[in-house]
N, C-alpha and C positions, 0 to 999 in steps of 0.2 A: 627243503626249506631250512631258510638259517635258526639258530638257538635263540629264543626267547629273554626278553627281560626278566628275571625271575623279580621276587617278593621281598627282595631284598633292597633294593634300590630304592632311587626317592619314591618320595609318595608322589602319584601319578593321577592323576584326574579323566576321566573317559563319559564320554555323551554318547548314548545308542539309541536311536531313533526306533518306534514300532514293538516298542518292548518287552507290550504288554502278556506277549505271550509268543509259545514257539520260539524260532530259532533267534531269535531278537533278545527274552527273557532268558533262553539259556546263555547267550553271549553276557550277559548282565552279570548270571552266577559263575561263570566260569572267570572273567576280568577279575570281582570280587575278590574271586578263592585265590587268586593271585597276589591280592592285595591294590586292588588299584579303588579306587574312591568314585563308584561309578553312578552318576545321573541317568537313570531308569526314565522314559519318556512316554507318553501314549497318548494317542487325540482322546479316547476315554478317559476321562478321570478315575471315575469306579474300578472301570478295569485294570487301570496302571495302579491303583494304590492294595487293592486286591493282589496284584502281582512282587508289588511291595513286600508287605506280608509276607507272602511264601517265602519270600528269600531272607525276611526278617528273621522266620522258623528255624530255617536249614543253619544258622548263626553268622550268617552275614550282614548282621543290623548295625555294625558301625560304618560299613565298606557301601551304602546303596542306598540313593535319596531318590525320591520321584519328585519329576516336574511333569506339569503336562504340557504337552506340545502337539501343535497341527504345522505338519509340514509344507501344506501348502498357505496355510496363513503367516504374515511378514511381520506383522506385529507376534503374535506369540513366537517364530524363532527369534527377534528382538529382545521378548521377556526373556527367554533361556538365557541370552548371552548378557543380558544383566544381571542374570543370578550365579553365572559361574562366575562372571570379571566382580562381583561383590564376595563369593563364597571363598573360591580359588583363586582368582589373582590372574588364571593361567587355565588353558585346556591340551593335555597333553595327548589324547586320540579323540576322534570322534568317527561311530561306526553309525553309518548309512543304512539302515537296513530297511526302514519302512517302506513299503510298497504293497502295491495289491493288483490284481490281477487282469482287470479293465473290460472281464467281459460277466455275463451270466451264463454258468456253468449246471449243465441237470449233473448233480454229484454222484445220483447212484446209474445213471449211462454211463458215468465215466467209469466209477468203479468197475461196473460189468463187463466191460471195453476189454480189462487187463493191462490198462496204460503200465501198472506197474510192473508186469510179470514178465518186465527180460530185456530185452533190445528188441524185439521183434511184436513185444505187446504193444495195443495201442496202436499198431502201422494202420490199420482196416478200419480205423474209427470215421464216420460220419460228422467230421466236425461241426457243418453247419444244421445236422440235427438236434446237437445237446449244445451247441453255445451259442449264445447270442450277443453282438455286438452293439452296439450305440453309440451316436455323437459323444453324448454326454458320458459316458465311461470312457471312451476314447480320450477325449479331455482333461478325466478326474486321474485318468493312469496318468498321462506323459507328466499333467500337472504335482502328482506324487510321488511317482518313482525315478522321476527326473530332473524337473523343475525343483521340488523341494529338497532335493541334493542337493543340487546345483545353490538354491537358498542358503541350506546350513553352511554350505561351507565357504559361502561369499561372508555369511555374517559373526562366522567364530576364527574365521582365519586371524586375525588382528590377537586372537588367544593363543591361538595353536601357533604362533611366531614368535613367542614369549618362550614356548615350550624348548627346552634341551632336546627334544626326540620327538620332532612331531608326527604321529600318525592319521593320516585317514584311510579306511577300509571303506572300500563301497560294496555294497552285498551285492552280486548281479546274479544273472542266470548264464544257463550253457546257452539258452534260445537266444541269447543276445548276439552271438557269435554271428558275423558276417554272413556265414553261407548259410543263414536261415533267410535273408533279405535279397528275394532274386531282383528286383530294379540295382539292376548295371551302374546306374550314376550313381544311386546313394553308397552303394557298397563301396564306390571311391573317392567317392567325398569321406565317408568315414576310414578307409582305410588309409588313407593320403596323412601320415605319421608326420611328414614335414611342413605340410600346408594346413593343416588342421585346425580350426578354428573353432570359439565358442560361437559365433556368425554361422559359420558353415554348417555345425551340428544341426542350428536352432534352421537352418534354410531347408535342410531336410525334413526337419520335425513339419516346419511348416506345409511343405509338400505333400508330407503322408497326411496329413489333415485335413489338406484341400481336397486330395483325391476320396479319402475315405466319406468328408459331405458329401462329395457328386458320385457316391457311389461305383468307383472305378479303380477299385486296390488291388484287383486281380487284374485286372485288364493293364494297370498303370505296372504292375510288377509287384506287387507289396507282400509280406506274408497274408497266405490266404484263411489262416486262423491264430489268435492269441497277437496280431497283430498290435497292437497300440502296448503291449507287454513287449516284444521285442522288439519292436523299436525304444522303448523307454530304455532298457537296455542297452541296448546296442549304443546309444544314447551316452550312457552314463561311463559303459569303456571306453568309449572314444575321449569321452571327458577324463576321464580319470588320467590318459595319455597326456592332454594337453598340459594337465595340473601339472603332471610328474616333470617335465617339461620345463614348464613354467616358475615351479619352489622346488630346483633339487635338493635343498637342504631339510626336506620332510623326505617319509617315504610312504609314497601313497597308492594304493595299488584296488583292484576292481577283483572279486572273488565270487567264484558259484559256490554255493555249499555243497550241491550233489543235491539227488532227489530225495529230499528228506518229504518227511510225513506230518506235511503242516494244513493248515485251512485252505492254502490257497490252491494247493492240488488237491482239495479233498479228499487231504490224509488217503491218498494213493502212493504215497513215494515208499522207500525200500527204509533208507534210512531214518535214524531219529532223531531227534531235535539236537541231541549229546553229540552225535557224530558230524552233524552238519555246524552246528558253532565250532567245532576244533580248527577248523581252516581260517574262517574270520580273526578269532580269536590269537591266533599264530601270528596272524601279520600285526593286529594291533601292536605285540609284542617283541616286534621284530626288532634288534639290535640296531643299533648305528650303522651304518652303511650296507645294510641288507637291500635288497632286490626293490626297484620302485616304478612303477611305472606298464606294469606288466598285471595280464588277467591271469588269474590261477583257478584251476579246478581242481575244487578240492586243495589239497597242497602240492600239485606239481602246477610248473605255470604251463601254461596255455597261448595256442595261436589265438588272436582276435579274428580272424577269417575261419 
């Protein structure tokens, strides 16, 4: 990966969505320790101003403001982008990282599983023993982890095109990758780099939705667990594609952090929240005609199939 904007250059403004804690909060302090002027965010208030705090301690209190934001509500990403076009003038990254999981998890089957303990742990798990799926999580995931992406960055674009260096980072997963999604048409509907639509995405989205109310996601091809998470996924790299596309004069790229040790896998990942921001973090920071358009894992990029 290319070299970084360092902390010398102008002052930089950055929006990180989910921030309140984990790999969202570490992305916060590490932009900071850069010197970038960063908008800390959380559907919590308590808990984003709590998060504040901490980073107020470590002496990053002139570099880190919070606002609170719910990313599936249109009015509050509205308020944000009046308080940075009043604050800053401008928004020069905005990292996506808020999402959450979309099903219920029994956390200590999972632990006991060994999901974390290798490449080979986790193969033997009983999925539909310890998770349980619903409509209404199905919903609140694509509506967060995709939908409200897709929100923020319809309504700070107008910012981030003022910017000298515009970034977007979208936080995804490895599960998002193609060959987790066995239904044959969606995987070419999202694969299809030249025909690719924001229609097209949303025509799949809709698909797996219908299928998953009439109960036939296995039967129709769908993943048969964490379902409504990889497609939200999958989802947002294929978006990420279009965008890259569509403004090549930003560089906007879709990144896993690796399996870090957050809430949403029940602090089963290997990694830690430190090593999981470093790749986010990298791209926000990416020079002038660095790499755009592309999923990375980790910091090497990545097939999207």
């Amino acid at each position: 990966m290319a070299e970084t904007i360092t902390s010398s250059t102008t002052k930089r403004y950055a929006v990180v969505t989910g921030a309140n804690k984990g790999i969202g909060l570490e992305i916060c302090r590490q932009l900071a320790s850069h010197g970038v002027m960063v908008v800390l965010t959380a559907r919590d208030e308590k808990r984003g101003i709590e998060a504040l705090e901490k980073l107020k301690k470590s002496g990053l209190n002139d570099h880190v403001v919070f606002l609170q934001l719910d990313v599936a509500d249109p009015s509050s990403i509205d308020s944000l982008a009046d308080f940075i076009k009043t604050q800053f003038g401008r928004l020069d990254i905005l990292v996506n990282n808020a999402g959450i999981g979309g099903a219920i998890v029994d956390g200590d089957a999972l632990r006991a599983s060994g999901i974390g303990g290798g490449e080979s742990g986790g193969a033997q798990i009983k999925w539909d023993e310890i998770m349980t799926e619903s409509c209404e999580l199905t919903e609140e995931c694509l509506q967060t982890n995709y939908y409200g992406a897709k929100r923020m960055i319809e309504a700070l674009l107008p910012l981030l095109q003022l910017s000298d260096s515009p970034r977007i980072v979208n936080v995804s997963s490895a599960m998002g990758r193609l060959k987790n999604i066995p239904n044959e048409w969606a995987k070419g509907v999202l694969n299809d780099a030249e025909s690719l639509t924001e229609e097209r995405v949303d025509e799949v989205l809709n698909e797996f939705l219908k299928d998953f109310k009439e109960g036939s996601i296995q039967a129709k091809g769908w993943p048969a667990f964490m379902s409504a998470y990889t497609l939200s996924k999958a989802a947002m790299n294929a978006y990420t594609r279009i965008l890259a596309k569509k403004y090549p004069n930003f560089i906007i790229n879709c990144v896993c952090p690796g399996f870090v040790k957050t809430d949403i896998n029940h602090n089963t990942g290997k990694l830690t929240v430190e090593e999981g921001a470093e790749s986010p973090v990298t791209l926000a920071l990416l020079p002038n005609g660095g790499p755009s358009g592309h999923f990375f894992i980790r910091k090497e990029v990545s097939s999207f199939e």
